[in-house]
C-alpha positions as CSV (number, residue, x, y, z in Angstrom):
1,X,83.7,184.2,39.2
2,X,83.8,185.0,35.5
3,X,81.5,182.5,33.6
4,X,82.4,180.0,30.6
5,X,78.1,181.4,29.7
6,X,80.0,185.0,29.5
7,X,81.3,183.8,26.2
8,X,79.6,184.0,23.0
9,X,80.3,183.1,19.3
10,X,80.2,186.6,17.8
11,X,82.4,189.6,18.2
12,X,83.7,190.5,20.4
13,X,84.0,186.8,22.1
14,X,82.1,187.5,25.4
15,X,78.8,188.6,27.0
16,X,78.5,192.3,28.5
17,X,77.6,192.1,32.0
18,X,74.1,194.1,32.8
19,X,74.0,196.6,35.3
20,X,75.7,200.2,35.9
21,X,79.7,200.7,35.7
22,X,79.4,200.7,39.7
23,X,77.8,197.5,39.4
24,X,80.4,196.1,37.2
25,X,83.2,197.2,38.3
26,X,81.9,196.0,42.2
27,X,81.4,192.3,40.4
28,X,85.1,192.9,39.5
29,X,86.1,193.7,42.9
30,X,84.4,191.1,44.2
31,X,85.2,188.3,41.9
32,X,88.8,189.1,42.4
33,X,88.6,188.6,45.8
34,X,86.9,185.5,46.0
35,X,89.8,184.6,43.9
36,X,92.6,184.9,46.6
37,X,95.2,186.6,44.3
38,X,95.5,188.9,41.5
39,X,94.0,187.2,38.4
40,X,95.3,186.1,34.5
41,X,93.8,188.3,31.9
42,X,90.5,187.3,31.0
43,X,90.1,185.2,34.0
44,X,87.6,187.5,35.8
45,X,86.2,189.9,33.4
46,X,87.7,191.0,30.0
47,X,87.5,194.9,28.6
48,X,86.6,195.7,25.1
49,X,86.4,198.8,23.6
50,X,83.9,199.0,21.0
51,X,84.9,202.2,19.4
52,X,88.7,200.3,18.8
């Protein structure tokens, strides 16, 4: 699952995963699923959008 080492101390908060969007968004998939249910935002992954 999503890792407290994820998080960082500057903007925006968190550490970008490596790897391709496929990658990520398969790390998503599976994280969710070893989760059992739909998570709370943040709990699995959060989204930033750097150009906002």
């Amino acid at each position: 699952m999503g890792d407290q080492r994820d998080l960082i101390e500057q903007d925006p908060g968190f550490q970008a995963w490596s790897g391709t969007k496929e990658e990520r968004l398969r790390r998503i998939a599976a994280e969710t699923e070893a989760l059992g249910r739909l998570p709370e935002t943040g709990e699995v992954a959060w989204i930033h959008d750097p150009s906002a």
